[in-house]
N, CA, C and O atoms as a GROMACS GRO file, in nm:
protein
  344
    1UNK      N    1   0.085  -0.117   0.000
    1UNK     CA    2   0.000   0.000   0.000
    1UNK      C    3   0.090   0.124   0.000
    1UNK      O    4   0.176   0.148   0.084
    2UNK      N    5   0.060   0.194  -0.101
    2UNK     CA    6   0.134   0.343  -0.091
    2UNK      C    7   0.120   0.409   0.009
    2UNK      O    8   0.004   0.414   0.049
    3UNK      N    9   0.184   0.456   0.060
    3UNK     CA   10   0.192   0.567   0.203
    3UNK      C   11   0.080   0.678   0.164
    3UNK      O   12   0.000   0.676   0.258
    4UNK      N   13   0.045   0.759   0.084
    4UNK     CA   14  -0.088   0.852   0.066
    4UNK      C   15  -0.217   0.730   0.084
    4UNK      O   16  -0.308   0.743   0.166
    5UNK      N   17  -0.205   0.630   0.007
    5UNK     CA   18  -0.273   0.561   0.043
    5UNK      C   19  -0.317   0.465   0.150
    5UNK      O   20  -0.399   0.373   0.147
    6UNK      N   21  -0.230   0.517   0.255
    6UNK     CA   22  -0.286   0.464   0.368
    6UNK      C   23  -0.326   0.567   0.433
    6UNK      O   24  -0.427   0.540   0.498
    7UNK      N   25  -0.282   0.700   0.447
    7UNK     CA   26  -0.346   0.803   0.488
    7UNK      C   27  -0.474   0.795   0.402
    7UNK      O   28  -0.588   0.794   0.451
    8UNK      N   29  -0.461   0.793   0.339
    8UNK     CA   30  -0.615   0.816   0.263
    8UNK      C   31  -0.751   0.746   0.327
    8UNK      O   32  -0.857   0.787   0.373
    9UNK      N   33  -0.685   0.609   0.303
    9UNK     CA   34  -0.755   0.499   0.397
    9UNK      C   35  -0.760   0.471   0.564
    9UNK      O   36  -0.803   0.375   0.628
   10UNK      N   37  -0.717   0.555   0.592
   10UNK     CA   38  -0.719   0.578   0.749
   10UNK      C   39  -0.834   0.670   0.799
   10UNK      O   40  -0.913   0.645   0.890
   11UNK      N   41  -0.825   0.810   0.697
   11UNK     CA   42  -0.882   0.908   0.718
   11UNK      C   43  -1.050   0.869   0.685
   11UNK      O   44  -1.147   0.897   0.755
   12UNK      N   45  -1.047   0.793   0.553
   12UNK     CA   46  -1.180   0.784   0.514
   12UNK      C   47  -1.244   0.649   0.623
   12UNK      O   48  -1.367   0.659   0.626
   13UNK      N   49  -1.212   0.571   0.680
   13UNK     CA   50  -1.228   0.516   0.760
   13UNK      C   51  -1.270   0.562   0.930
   13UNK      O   52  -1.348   0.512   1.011
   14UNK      N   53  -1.183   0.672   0.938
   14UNK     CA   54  -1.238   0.731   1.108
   14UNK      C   55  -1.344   0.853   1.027
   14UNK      O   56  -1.422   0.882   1.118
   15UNK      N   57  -1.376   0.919   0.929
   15UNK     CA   58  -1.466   0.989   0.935
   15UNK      C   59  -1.532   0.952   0.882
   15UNK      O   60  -1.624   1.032   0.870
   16UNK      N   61  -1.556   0.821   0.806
   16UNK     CA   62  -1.752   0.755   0.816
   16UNK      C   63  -1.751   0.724   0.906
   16UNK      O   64  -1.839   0.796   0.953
   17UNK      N   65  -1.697   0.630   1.033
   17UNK     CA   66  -1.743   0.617   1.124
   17UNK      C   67  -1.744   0.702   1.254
   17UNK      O   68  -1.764   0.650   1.364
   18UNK      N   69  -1.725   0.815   1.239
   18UNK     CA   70  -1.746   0.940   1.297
   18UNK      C   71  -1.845   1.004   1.249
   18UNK      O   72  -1.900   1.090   1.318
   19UNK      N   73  -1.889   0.974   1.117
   19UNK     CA   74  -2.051   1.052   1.093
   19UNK      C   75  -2.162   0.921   1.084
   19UNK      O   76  -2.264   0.896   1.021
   20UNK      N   77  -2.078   0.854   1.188
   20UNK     CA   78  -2.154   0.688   1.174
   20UNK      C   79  -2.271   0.604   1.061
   20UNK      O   80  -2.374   0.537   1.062
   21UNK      N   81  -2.177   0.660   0.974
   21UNK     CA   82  -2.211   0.562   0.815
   21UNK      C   83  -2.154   0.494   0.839
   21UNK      O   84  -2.051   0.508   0.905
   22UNK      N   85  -2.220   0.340   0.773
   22UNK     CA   86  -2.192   0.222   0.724
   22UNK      C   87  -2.087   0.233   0.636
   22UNK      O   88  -2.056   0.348   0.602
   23UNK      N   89  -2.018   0.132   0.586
   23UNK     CA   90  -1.966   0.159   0.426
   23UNK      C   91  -2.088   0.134   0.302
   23UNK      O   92  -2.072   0.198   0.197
   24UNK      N   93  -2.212   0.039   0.315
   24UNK     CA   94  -2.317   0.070   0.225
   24UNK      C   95  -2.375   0.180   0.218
   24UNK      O   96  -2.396   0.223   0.105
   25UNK      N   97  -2.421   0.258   0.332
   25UNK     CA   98  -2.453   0.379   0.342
   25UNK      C   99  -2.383   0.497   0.264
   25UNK      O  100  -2.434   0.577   0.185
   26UNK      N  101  -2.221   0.484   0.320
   26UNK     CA  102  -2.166   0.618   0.226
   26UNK      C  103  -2.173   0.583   0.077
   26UNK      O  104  -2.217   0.672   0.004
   27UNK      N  105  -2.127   0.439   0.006
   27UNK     CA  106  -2.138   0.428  -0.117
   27UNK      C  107  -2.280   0.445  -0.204
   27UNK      O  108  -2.283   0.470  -0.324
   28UNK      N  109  -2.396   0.428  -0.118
   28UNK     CA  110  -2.538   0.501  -0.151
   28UNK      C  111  -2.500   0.648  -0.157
   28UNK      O  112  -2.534   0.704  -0.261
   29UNK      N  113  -2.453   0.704  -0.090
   29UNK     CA  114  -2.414   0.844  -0.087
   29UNK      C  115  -2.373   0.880  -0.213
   29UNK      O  116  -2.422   0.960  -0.292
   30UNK      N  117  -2.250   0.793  -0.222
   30UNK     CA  118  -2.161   0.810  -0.300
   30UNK      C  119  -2.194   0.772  -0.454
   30UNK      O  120  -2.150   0.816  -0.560
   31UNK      N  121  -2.292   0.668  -0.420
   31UNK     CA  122  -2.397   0.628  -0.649
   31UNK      C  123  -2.280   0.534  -0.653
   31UNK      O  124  -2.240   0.508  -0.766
   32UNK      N  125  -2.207   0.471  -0.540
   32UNK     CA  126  -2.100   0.329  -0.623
   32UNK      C  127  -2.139   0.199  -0.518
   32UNK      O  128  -2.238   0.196  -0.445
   33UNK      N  129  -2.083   0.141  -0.525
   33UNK     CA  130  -2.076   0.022  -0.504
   33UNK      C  131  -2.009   0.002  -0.368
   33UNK      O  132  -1.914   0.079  -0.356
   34UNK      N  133  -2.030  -0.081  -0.257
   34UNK     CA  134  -1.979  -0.080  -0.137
   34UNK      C  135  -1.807  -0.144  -0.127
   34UNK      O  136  -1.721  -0.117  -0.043
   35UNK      N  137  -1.799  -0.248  -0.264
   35UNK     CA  138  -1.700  -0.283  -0.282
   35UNK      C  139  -1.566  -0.154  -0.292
   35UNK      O  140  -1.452  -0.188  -0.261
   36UNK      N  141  -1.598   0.009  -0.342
   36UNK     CA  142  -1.519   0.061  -0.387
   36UNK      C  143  -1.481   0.132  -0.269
   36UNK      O  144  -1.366   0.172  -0.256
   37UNK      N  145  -1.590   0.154  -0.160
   37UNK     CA  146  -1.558   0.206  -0.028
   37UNK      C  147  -1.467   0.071   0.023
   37UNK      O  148  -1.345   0.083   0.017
   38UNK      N  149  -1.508  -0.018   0.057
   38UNK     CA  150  -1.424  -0.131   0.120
   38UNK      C  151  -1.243  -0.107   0.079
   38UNK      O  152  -1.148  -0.081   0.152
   39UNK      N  153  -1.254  -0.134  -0.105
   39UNK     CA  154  -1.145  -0.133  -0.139
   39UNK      C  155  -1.048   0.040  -0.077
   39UNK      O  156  -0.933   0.060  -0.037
   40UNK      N  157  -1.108   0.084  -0.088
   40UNK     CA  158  -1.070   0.216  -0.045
   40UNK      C  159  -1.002   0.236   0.105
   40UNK      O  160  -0.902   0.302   0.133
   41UNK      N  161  -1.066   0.178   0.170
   41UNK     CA  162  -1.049   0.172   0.314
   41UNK      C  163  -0.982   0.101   0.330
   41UNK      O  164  -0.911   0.116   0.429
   42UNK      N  165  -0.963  -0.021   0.246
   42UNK     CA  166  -0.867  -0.102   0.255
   42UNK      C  167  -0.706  -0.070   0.187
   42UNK      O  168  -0.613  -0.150   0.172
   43UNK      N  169  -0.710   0.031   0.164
   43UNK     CA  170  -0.580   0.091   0.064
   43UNK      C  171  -0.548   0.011  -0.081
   43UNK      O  172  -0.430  -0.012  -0.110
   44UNK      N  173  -0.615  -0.015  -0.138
   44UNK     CA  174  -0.614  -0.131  -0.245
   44UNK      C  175  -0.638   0.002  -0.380
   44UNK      O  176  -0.587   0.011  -0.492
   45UNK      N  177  -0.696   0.053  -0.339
   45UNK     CA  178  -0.750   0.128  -0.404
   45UNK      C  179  -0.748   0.334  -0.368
   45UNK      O  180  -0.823   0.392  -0.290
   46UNK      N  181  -0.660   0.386  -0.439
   46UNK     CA  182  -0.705   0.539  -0.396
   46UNK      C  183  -0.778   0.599  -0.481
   46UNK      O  184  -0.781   0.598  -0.604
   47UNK      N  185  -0.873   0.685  -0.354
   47UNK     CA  186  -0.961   0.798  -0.506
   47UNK      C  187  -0.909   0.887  -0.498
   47UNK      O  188  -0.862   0.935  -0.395
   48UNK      N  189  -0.901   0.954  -0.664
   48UNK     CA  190  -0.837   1.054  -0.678
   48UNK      C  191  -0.952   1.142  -0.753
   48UNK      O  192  -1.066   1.100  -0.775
   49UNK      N  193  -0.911   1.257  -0.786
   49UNK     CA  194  -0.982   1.381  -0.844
   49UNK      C  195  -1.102   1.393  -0.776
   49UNK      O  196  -1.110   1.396  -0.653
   50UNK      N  197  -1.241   1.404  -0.890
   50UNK     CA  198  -1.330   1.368  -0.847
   50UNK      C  199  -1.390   1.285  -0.744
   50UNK      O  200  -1.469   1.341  -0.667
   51UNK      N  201  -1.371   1.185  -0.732
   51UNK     CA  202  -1.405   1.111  -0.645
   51UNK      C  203  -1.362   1.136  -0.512
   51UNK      O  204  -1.446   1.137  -0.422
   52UNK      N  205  -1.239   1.158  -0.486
   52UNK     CA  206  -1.152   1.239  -0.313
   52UNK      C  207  -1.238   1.350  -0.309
   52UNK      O  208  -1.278   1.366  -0.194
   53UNK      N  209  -1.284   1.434  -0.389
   53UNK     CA  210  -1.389   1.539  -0.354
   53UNK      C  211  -1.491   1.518  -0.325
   53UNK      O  212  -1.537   1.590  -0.236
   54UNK      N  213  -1.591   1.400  -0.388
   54UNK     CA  214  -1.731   1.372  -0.329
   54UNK      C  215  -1.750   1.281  -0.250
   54UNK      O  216  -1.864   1.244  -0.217
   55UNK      N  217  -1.583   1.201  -0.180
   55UNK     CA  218  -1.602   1.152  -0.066
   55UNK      C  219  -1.600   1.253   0.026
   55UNK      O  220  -1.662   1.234   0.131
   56UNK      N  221  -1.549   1.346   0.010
   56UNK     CA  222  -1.464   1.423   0.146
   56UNK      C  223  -1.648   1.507   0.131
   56UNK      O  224  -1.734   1.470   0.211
   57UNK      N  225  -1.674   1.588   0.050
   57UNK     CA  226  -1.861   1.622   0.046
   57UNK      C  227  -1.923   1.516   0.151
   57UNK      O  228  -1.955   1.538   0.268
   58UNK      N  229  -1.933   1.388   0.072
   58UNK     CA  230  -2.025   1.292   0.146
   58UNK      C  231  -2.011   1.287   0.318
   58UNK      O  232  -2.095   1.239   0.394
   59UNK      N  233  -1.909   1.336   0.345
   59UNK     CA  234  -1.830   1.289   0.466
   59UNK      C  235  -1.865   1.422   0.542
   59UNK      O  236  -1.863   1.416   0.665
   60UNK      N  237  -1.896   1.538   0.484
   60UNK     CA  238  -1.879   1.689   0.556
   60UNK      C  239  -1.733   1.719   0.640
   60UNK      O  240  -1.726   1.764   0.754
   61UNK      N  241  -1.621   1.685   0.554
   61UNK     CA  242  -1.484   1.701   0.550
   61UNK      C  243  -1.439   1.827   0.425
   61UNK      O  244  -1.514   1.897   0.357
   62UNK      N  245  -1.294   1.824   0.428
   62UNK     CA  246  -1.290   1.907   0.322
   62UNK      C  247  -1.160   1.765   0.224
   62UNK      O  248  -1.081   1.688   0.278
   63UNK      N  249  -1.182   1.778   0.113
   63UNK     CA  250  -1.065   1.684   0.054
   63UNK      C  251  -0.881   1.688   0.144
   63UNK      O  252  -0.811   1.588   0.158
   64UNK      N  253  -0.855   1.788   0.176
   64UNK     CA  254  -0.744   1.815   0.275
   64UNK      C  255  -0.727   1.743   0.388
   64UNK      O  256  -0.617   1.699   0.421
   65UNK      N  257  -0.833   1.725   0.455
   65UNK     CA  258  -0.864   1.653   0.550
   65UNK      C  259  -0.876   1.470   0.552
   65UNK      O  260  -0.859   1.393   0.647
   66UNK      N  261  -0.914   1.439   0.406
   66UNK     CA  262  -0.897   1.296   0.342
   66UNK      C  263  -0.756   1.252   0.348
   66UNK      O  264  -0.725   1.138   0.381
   67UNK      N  265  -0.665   1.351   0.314
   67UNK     CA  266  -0.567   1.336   0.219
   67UNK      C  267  -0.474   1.353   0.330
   67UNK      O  268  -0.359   1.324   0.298
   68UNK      N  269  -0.490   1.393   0.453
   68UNK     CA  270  -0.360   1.505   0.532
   68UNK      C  271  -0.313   1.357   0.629
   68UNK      O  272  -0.383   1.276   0.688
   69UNK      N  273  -0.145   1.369   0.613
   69UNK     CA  274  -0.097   1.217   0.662
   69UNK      C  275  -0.070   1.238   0.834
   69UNK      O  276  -0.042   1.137   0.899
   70UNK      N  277  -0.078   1.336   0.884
   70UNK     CA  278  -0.117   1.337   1.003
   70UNK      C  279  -0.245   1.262   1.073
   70UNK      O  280  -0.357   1.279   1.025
   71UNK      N  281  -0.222   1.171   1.201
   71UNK     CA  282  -0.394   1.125   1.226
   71UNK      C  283  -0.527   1.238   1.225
   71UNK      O  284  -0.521   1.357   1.257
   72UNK      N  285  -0.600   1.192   1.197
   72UNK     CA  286  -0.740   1.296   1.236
   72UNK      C  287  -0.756   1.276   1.444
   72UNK      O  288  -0.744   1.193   1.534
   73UNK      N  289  -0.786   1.406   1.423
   73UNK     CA  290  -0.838   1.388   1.577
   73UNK      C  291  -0.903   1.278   1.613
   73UNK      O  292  -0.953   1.194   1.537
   74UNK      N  293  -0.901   1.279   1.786
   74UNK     CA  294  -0.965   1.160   1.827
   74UNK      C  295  -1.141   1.133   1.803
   74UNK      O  296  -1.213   1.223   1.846
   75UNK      N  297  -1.194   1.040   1.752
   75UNK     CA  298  -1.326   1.029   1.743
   75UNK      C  299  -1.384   1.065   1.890
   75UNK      O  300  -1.331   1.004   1.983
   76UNK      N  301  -1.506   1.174   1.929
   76UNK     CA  302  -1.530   1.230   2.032
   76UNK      C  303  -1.651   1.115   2.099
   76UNK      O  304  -1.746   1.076   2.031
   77UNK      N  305  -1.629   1.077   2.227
   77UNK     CA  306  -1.671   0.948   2.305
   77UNK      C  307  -1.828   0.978   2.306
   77UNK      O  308  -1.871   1.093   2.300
   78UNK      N  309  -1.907   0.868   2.315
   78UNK     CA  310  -2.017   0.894   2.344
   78UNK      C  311  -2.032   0.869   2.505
   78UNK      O  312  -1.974   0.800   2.589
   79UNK      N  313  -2.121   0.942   2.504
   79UNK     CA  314  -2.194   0.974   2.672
   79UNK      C  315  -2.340   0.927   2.632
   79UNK      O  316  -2.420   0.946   2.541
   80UNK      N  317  -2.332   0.862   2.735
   80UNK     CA  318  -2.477   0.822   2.773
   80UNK      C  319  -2.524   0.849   2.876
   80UNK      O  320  -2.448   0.822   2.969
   81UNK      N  321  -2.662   0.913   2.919
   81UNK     CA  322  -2.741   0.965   3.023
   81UNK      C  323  -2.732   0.858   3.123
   81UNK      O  324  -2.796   0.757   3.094
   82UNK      N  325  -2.655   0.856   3.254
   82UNK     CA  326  -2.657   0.782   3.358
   82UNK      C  327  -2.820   0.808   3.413
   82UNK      O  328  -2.837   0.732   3.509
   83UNK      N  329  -2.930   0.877   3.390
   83UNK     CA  330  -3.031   0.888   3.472
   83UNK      C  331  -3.016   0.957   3.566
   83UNK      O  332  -2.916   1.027   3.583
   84UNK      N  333  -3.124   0.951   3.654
   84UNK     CA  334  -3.166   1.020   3.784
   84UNK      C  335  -3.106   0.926   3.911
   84UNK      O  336  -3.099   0.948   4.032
   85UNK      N  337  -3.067   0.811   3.829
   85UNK     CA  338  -3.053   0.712   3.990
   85UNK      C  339  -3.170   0.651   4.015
   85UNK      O  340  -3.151   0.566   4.101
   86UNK      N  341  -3.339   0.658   3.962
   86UNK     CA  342  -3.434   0.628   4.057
   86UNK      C  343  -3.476   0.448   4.003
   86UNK      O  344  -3.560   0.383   4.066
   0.00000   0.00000   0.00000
């Protein structure tokens, strides 16, 4: 796997599941096939041009943010309402 392409595939990986899409879900998004998200995520495969743009859209990212070989911030924890106690 090429080194952009594992950034690539890192990034697109913590921010669908940070806008908690499926990979069928974003590729509905996306008008392709779940195989091309998989391959994608899997570094097998990089999108380039077009496509790095209407993932990073689909995602409410900016393409920079797909692409940038630094990690993405930490995915922010969920909290769940402990209740009243009663």
């Amino acid at each position: 796997m090429a080194e952009m392409s594992n950034h690539i595939a890192r990034n697109l990986k913590h921010y669908r599941e940070a806008a908690g899409l499926s990979t069928v879900e974003l590729a509905e998004r996306m008008g392709c096939v779940e195989a091309c998200i998989t391959d994608f995520e899997a570094g097998k495969v990089e999108p380039r041009g077009n496509c790095a743009k209407s993932l990073a859209v689909a995602l409410g990212i900016t393409p920079d943010e797909l692409t940038r070989a630094e990690p993405p911030p930490p995915k922010p924890m969920k909290v769940t309402d402990p209740g009243d106690g009663r």
